[in-house]
C-alpha positions as CSV (number, residue, x, y, z in Angstrom):
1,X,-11.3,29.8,31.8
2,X,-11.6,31.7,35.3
3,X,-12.7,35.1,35.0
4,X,-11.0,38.1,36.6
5,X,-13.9,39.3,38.7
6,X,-14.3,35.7,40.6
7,X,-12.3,35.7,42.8
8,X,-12.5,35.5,46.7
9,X,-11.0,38.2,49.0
10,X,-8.6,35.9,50.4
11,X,-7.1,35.3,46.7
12,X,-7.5,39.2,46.4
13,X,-5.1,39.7,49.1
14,X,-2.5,36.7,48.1
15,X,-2.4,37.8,44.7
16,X,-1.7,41.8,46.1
17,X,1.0,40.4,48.3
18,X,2.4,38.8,45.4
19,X,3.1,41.3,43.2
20,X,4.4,43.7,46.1
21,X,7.1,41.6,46.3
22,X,8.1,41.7,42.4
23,X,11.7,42.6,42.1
24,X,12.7,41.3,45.3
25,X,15.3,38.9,45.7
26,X,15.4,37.4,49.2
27,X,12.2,37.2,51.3
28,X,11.7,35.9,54.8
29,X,8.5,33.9,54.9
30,X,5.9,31.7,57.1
31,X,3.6,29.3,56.3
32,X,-0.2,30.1,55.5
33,X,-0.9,33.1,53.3
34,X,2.8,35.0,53.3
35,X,4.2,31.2,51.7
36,X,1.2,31.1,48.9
37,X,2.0,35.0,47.7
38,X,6.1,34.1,47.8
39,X,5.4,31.1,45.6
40,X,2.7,32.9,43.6
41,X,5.1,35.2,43.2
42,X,8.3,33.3,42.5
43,X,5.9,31.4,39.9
44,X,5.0,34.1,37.8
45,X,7.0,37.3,37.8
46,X,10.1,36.5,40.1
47,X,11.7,33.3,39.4
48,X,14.6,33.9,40.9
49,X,13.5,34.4,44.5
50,X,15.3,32.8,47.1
51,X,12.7,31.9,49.8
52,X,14.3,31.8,53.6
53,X,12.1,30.4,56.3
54,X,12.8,30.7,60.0
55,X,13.9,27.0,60.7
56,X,16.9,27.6,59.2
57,X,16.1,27.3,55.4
58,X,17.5,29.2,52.6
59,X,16.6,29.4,49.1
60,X,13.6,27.0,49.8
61,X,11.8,25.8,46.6
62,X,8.6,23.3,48.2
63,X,7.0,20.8,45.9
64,X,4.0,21.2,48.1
65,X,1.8,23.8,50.9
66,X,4.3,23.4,53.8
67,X,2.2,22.5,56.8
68,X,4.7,24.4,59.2
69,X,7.8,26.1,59.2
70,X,9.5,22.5,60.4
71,X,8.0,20.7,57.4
72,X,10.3,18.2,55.2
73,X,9.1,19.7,52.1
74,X,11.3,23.0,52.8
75,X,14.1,21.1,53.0
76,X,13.9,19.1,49.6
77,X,15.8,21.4,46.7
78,X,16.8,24.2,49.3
79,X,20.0,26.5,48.8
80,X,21.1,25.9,52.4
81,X,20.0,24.6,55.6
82,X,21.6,25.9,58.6
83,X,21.0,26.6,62.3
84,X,18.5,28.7,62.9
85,X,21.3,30.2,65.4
86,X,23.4,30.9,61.9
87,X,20.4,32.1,60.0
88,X,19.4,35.0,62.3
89,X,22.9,36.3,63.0
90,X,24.0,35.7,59.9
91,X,21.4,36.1,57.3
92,X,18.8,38.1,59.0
93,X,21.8,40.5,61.2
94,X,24.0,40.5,58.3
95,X,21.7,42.3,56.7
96,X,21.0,39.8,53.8
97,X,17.4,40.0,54.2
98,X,15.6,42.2,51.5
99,X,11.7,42.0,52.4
100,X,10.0,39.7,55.5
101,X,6.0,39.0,55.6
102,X,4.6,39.6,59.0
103,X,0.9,39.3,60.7
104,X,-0.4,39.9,64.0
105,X,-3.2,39.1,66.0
106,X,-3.2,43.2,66.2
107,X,-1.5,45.9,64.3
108,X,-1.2,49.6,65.1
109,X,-1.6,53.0,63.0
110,X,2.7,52.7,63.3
111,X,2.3,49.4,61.8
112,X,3.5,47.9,65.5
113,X,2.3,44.7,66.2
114,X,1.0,42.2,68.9
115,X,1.3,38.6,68.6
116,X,1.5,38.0,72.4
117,X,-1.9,38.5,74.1
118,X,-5.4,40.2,73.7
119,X,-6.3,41.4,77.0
120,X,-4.0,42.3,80.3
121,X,-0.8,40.1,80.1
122,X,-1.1,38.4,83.5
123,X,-4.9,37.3,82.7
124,X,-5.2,37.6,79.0
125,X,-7.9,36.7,77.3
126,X,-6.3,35.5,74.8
127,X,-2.4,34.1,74.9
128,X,-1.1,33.6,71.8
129,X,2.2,31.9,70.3
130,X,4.4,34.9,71.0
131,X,7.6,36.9,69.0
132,X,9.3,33.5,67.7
133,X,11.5,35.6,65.7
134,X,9.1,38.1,64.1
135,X,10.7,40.7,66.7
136,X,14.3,40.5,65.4
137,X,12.7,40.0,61.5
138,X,11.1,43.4,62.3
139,X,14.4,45.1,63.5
140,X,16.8,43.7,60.8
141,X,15.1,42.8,58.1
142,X,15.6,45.4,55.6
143,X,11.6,46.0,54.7
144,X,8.4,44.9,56.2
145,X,5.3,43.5,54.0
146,X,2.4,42.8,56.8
147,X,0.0,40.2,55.6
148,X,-3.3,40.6,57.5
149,X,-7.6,40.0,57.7
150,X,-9.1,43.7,57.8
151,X,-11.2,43.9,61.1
152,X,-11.8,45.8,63.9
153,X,-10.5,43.7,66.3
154,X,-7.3,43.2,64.5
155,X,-6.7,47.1,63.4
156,X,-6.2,48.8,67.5
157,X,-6.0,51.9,68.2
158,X,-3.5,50.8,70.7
159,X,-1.8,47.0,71.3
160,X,-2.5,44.7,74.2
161,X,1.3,43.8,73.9
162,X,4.5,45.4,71.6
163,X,5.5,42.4,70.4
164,X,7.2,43.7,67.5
165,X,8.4,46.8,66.4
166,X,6.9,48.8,63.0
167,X,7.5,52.9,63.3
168,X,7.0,52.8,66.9
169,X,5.4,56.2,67.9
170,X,5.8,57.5,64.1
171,X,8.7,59.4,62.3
172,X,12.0,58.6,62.4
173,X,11.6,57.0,65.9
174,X,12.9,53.6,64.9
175,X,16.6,55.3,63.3
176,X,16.5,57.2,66.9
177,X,16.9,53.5,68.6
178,X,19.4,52.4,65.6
179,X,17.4,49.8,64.5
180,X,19.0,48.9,60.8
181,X,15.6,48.1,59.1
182,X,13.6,50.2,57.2
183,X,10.3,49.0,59.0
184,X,6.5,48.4,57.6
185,X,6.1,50.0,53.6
186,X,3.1,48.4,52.9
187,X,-0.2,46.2,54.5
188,X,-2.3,44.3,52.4
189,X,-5.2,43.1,53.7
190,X,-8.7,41.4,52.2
191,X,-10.1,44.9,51.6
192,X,-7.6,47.6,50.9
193,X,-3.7,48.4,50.5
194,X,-1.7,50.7,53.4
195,X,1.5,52.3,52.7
196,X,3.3,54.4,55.4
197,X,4.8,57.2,52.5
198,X,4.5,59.9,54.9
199,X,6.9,62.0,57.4
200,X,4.6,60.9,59.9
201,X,5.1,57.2,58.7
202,X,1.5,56.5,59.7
203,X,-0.8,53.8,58.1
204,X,-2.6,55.4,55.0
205,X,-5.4,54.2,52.4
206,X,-4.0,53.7,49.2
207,X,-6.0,50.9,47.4
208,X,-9.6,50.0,48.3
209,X,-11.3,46.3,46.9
210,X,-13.8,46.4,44.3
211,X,-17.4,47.3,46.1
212,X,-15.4,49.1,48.9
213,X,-15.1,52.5,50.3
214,X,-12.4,54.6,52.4
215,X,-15.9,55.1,55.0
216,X,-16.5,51.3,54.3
217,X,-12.5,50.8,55.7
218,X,-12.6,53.4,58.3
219,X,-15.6,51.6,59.7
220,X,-12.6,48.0,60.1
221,X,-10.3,50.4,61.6
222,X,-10.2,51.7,65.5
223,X,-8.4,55.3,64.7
224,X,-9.3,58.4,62.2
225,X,-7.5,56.9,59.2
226,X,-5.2,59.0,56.8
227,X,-7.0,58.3,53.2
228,X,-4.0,59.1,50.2
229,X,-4.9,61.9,47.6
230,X,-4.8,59.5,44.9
231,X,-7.1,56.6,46.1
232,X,-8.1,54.1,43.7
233,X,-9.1,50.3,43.3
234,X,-7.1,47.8,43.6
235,X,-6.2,45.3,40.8
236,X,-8.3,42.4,40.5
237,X,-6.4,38.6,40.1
238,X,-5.6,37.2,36.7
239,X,-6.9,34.1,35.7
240,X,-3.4,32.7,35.1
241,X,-2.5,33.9,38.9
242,X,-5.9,32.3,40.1
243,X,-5.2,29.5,38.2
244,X,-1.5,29.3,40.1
245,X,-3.1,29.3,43.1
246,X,-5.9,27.4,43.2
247,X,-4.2,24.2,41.2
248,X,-0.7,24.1,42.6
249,X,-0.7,26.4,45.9
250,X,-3.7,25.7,47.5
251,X,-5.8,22.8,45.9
252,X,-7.4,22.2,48.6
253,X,-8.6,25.8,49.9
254,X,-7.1,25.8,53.1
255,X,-5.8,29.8,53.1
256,X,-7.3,30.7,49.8
């Protein structure tokens, strides 16, 4: 049997995304690591979860790792399949949408992030695939789970590019603009958990990795960061969730 403590921080952060989303209904997801912790997490604790993926595919149920967000495997067993016209205004706009998985190339203190370029826009040094749809996810979708690497490169002390919108410039700015979502509650990275339970609705340490410190995550992180009262360690994988993973999600250790 595979015991608790091996386990690789990549699995650490699938299996903390997981059971984030435990009690949640209807999550918007992408491929890579957000579609291994929704079927982790549809396999062991929330069975019922309906699955929605931007193509245009509700209440997905894949047989297999989808290789993109067009793959066949989505379709096979699914509630629905729509436009992806019909999804966004009707699903995501309607409101329907309980919790969406985002990354970013770069996230902000506000939990704003960039997946546009790294570097001036006109001669980035980096371009990369733009909003797609994460921009309107952002806005509508009722809560934000961000899905992310810790590094420095990654956590800015200010974005290249806005791409999409977390807490903006803190506080209630976001109901100021009448966006309908509640925004970023929670990061989980390789390392350590974030939460934004403040009035300031700023990035704090809540959770650090086995072996880790709040200096060993301030030292990933480009701006003073806010470190909760009631730090502690975060909980290690199961065997029966590493088990999940490693034979049916990701036999072939492509995210994991």
């Amino acid at each position: 049997m595979t015991q608790p403590t091996e386990y690789t921080p990549s699995e650490l952060m699938i299996v903390n995304a997981a059971r984030a989303l435990k009690g949640k209904r209807v999550v918007f997801v992408g491929v890579g690591l957000p579609n291994i912790a929704c079927n982790l997490a549809r396999r062991s604790h929330s069975p019922e979860m309906e699955l929605v993926y931007e193509s245009g595919v509700f209440g997905a149920h894949p047989a297999r790792l989808p290789l993109s967000i067009g793959d066949p495997t989505l379709v096979s067993d699914a509630t629905a399949v729509t436009s992806i016209a019909d999804l966004f205004m009707l699903y995501l706009q309607g409101g329907l949408i309980e919790v969406a998985l985002l990354g970013g190339a770069q996230i902000d203190r506000y939990g704003n992030l960039n997946t546009t370029v790294v570097g001036d826009y006109a001669q980035p040094k980096t371009r990369l695939p733009g909003s797609g749809g994460a921009c309107e996810i952002a806005i509508n979708a009722r809560e934000i789970f961000m899905i992310m690497r810790l590094n420095r490169r990654a956590f800015v002390e200010k974005l290249d590019f806005r791409t999409s919108p977390g807490h903006l410039d803190g506080g209630n700015a976001r109901q100021k603009l009448g966006m309908p979502g509640l925004g970023p509650q929670v990061v989980i990275t390789d390392r350590a958990l974030f939460t934004f339970d403040n009035p300031e609705r700023e990035m704090m340490l809540t959770e650090v990795a086995t072996g880790e410190t709040a200096e060993s995550i301030q030292s990933h992180i480009a701006w003073p960061l806010r470190i909760s009262p009631d730090l502690r360690q975060m909980t290690p994988p199961t065997p029966t969730e590493l088990a999940i993973i490693r034979q049916e999600l990701d036999p072939a250790g492509l995210y994991r």
